[in-house]
N, C-alpha and C positions, 0 to 999 in steps of 0.2 A: 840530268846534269845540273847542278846546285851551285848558286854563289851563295856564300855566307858574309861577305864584304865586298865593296867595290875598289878593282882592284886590276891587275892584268890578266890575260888570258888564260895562263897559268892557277888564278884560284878560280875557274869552271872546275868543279870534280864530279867522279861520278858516283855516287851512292846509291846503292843497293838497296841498302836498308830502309830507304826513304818513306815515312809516310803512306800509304794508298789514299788517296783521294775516294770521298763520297758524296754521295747529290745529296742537297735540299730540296725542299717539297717542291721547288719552279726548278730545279734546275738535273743536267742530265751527264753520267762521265762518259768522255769520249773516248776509245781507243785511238791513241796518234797513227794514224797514214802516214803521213808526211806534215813536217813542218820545213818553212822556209827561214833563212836569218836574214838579216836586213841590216846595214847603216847604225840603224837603232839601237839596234841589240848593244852597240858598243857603246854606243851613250850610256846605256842602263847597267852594262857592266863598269863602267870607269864611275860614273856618278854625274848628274845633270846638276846646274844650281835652278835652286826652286821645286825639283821632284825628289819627295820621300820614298825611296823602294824599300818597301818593307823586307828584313831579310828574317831566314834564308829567303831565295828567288830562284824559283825555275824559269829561266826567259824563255823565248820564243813565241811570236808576235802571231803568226800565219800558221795556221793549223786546220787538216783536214782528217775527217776519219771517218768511224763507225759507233753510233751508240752504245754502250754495253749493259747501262745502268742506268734508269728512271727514278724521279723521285711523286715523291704521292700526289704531285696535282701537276704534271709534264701533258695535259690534255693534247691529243694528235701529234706525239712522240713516243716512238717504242724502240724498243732494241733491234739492232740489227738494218737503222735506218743511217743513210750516208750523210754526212753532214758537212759544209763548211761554217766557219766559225768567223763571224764579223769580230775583227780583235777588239772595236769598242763597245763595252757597256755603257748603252746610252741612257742607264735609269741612272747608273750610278756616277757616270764620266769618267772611268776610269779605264784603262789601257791591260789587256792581257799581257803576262811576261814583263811588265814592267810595276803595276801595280795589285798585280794578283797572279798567282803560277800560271806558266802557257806550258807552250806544246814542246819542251827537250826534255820528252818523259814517255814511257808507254800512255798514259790516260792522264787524262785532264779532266777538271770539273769545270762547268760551265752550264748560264742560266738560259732558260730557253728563247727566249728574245734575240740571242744571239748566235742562234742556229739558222744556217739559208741548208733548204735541200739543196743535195745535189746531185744530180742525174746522174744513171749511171754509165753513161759512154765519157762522160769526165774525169779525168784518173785522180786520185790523191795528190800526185805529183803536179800536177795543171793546177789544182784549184790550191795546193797550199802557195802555189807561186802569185797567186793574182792581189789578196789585199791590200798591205801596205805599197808595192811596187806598184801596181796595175791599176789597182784602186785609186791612188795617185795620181796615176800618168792618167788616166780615163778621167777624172774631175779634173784637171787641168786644164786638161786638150781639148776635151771634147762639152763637159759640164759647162765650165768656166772662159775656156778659150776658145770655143767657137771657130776650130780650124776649118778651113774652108778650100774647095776645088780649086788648082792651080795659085794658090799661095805657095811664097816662097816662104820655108822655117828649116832653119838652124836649133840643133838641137849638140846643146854641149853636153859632156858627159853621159853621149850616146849608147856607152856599151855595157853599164849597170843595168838593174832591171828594169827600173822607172826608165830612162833610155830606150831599150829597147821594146817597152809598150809605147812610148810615144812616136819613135821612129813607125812603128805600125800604126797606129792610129793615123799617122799624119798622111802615110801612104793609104791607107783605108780611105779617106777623106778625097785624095785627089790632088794633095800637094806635092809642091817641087820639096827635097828632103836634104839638107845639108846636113853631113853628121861632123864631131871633134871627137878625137880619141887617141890616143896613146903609142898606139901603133899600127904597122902595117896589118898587121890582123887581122886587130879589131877592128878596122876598118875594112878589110876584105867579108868580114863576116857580116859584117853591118849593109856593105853590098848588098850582099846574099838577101836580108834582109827584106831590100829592097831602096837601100840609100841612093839617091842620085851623085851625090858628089862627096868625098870624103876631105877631111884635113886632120894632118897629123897635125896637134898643138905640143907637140913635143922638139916639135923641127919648125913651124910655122905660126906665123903667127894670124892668128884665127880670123880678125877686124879686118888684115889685108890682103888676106883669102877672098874675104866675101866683097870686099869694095872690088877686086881683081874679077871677080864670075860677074857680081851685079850691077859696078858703080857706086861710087860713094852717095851718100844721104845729098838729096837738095833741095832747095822749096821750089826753084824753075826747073825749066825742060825735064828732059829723062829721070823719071824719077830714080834712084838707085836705091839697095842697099834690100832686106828684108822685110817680108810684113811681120815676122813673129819671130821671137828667139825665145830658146826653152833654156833658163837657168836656172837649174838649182844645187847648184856649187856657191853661187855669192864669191868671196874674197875678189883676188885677183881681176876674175873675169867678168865683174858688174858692168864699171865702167867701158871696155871695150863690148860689151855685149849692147851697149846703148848706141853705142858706133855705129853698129850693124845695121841698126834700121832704119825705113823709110819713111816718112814724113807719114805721119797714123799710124805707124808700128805698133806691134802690143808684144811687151816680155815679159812671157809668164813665167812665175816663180811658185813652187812650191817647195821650199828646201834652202840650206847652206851650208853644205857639207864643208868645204874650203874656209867659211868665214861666215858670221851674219855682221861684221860692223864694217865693209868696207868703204874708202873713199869716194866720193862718186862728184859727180857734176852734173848738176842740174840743170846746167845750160843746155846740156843734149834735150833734158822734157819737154821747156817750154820752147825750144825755137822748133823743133821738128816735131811737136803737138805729140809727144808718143804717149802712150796709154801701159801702165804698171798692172799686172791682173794677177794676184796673189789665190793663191787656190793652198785653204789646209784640208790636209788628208781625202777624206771619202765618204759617200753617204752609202745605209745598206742598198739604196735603189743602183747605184751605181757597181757595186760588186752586184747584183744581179743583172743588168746590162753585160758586165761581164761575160757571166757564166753563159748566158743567152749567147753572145759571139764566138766563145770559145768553142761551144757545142755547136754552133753551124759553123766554123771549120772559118770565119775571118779574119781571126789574128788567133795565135798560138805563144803561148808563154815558153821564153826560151829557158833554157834549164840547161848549165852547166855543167855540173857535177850533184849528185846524188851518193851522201856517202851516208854509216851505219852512226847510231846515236853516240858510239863512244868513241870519234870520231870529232866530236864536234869540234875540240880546241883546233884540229887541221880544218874546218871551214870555217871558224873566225878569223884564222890569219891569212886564209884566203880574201877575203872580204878586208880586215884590216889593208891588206899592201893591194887592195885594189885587182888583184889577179883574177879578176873573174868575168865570164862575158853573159850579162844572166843573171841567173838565180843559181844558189847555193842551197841543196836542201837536204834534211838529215831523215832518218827513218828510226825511231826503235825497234 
């Protein structure tokens, strides 16, 4: 599935004809398993300012498969080996599916630095779901944000994928788990999950949700309000997400889906001492931490819909209008 411009949904097409991809001496083609879409992919399709995507572009970020093809120095890589694919090349800095073809294709080329095995009680479908979302939400949460037993966290935009790794994570941990979401559903599922408390921010307004379950913020007596809010929306719900916390609070962000230049007010940082903890993307240690829990069965990547590669423009607009609880994954 091929952009030749950046542009709407509509110029993804699908060519036949396309190219085959082949390895260079370091590096090895994958037969696609499964890839995942992300957030991302629609940045890369519409155009970011400050990133060059060379065109045409095969996107697709999260890719998991089977070796098919080695090149002349792949030392301890053969064919026929399961692979998940760390989407950054860290020699180059550069981004699969955004600044070099990924995975909305049968095969993809890719150097071996950026191959993790992968065991095989792991399905394709599990590990194309973990990088960008999981990867994510696990240096966030866990890397960065030092979630901790019986803390209380609020986690907005709980029912995407990043969402629903942190909403586990937080419960892995031992925390109390406030989720926002959209609807009664999603929030039923998010239950399921393992949510303690849900709020529709569709109908409610989220700041006086939690001042309502925990007490508003104060420097005497009772303390109220949350040790941790997970935002990575920005716009709108910065400043109410500052509200939320308790005097030492920490809001970690890795994201801004909604906005990154919103208004804010700074009096909430310094008078209730809160603590701002930015987390970007994911280190390869961290997608192996991953794979290690998924394969001992302590969080499980949720997974939506699974449709076929020509297919795809129906799971962008899934993802564009938000309809999804999960991950979105395509198969060739």
């Amino acid at each position: 599935m091929v952009i030749r411009k950046h542009g709407a949904i509509e110029d993804i097409v699908l060519e036949n004809d396309y190219p085959e991809p082949h390895p260079g001496p370091k590096s090895v083609v994958v037969a696609v398993g499964a890839t995942s879409l992300n957030y991302h992919d629609l940045f890369t399709l519409r155009g970011m300012p400050g990133i060059k995507v060379p065109m045409p572009m095969i996107m697709g970020i999260d890719i998991a498969g089977t070796i098919v093809e080695v090149g002349s120095d792949c030392g301890g890589w053969s064919p026929g080996d399961r692979v998940l694919i760390d989407p950054i090349d860290r020699v180059r800095w550069k981004l699969i599916g955004e600044t070099f073809e990924g995975g909305l294709a049968e095969r993809v080329v890719v150097d071996t630095h950026q191959l993790i095995r992968l065991p095989d009680p792991i399905s394709f479908e599990q590990a194309a779901a973990l990088p960008v979302a999981y990867g994510t939400a696990y240096r966030m949460m866990v890397t960065r944000g030092a979630i901790a037993a019986g803390e209380k966290v609020l986690i907005l935009g709980a029912s995407g994928g990043v969402g629903t790794c942190c909403v586990q994570l937080a419960k892995m941990a031992g925390a109390e788990v406030v989720v926002c979401a959209s609807s009664e559903e999603k929030l039923k599922r998010l239950r399921e999950l393992g949510a303690d408390h849900g709020i529709n921010y569709a109908e409610s307004d989220f700041a006086k949700e939690i001042h309502r379950l925990y007490g508003k913020p104060r420097m005497s007596g009772a303390p109220g309000g949350c040790d941790v809010v997970v935002n990575f929306t920005g716009g709108d719900t910065w400043v109410p997400s500052l509200n939320c916390l308790k005097v030492g609070g920490r809001l970690l962000t890795c994201g801004a889906t909604a906005g990154y230049d919103p208004r804010t007010d700074i009096r909430y940082i310094w008078t209730y001492e809160l603590n701002i903890v930015g987390s970007n993307g994911w280190h390869r240690t961290d997608l192996c931490d991953l794979l290690d829990l998924v394969g001992k069965k302590a969080i499980a990547p949720v997974i939506d819909k699974v449709l076929p590669l020509e297919k795809t423009r129906e799971a962008f607009r899934m993802i564009e209008e938000r309809n999804v609880f999960g991950k979105v994954l395509l198969q060739p």
